[in-house]
C-alpha positions as a Markdown table, in Angstrom:
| # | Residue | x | y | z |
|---|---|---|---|---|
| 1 | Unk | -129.5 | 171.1 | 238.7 |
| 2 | Unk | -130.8 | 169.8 | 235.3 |
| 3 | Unk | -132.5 | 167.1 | 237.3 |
| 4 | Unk | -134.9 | 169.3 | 239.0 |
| 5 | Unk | -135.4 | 171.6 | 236.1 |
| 6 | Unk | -136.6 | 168.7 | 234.0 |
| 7 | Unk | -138.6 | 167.3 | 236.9 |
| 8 | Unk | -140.4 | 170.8 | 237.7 |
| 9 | Unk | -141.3 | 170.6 | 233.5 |
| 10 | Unk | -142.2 | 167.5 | 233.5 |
| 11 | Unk | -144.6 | 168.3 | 236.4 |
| 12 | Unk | -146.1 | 171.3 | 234.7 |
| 13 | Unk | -146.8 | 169.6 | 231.6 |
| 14 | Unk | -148.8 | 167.1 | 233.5 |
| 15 | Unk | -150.7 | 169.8 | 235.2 |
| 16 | Unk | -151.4 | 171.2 | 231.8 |
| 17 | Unk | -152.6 | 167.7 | 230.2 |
| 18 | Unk | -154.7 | 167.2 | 232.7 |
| 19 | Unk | -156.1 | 170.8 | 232.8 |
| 20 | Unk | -156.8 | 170.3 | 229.4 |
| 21 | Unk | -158.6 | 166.7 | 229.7 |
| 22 | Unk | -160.8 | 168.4 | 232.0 |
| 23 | Unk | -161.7 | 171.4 | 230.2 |
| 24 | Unk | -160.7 | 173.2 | 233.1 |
| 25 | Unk | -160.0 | 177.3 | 232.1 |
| 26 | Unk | -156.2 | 177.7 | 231.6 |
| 27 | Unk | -155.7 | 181.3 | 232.4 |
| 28 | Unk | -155.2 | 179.9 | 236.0 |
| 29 | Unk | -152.3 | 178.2 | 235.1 |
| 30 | Unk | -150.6 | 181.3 | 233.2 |
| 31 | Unk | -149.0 | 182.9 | 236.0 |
| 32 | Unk | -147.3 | 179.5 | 237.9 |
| 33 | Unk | -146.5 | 178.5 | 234.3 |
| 34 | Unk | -144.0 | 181.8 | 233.7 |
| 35 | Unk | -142.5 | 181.2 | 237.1 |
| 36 | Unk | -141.6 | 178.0 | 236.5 |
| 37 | Unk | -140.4 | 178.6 | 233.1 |
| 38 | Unk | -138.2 | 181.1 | 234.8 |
| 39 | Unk | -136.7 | 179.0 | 237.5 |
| 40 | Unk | -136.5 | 176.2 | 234.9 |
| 41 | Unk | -134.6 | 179.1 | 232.9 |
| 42 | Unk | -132.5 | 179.8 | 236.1 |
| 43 | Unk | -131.3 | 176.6 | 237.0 |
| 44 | Unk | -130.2 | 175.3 | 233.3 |
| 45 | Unk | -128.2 | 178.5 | 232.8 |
| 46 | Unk | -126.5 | 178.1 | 236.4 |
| 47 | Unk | -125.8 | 174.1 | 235.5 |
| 48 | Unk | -124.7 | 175.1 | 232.9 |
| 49 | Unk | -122.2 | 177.9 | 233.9 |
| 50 | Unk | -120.6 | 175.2 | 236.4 |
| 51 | Unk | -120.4 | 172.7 | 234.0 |
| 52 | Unk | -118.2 | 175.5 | 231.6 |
| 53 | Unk | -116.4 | 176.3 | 234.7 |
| 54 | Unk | -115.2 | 172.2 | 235.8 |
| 55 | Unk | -114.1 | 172.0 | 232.0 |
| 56 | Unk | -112.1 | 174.6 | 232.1 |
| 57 | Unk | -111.0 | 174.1 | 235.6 |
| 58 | Unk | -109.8 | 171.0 | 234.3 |
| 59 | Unk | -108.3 | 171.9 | 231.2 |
| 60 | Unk | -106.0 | 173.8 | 232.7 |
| 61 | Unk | -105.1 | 171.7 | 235.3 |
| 62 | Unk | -104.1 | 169.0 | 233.0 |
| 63 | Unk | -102.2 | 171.7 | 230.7 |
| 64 | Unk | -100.2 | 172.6 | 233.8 |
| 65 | Unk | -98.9 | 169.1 | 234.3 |
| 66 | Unk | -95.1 | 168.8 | 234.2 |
| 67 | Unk | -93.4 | 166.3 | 232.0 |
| 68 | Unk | -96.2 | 165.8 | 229.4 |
């Protein structure tokens, strides 16, 4: 999940840079920029939710372990 929320920023940055080399007018990109800053929003908050979720899966796994 972090994968594709730093490849969809990385993408956007480099249709910002190049926007701006061109001189081309930005408030086109205002709109596509939010959404994506909310799905990039999205999809670190859920990686990161599962990633809390396997440590502590795991945690207690290996607390429940007999004999240790």
């Amino acid at each position: 999940m972090e994968i594709s929320a730093y490849s969809l920023g990385i993408s956007r940055s480099f249709i910002l840079i190049k926007a701006i080399f061109t001189k081309t007018n930005l408030f086109q990109f205002i709109k596509p920029t939010i959404i994506e800053i909310g799905i990039v929003i999205a999809l670190l908050l859920a990686g990161g939710y599962i990633e809390f979720y396997m440590i502590e899966l795991v945690e207690n796994e290996s607390i429940e372990i007999p004999g240790f």
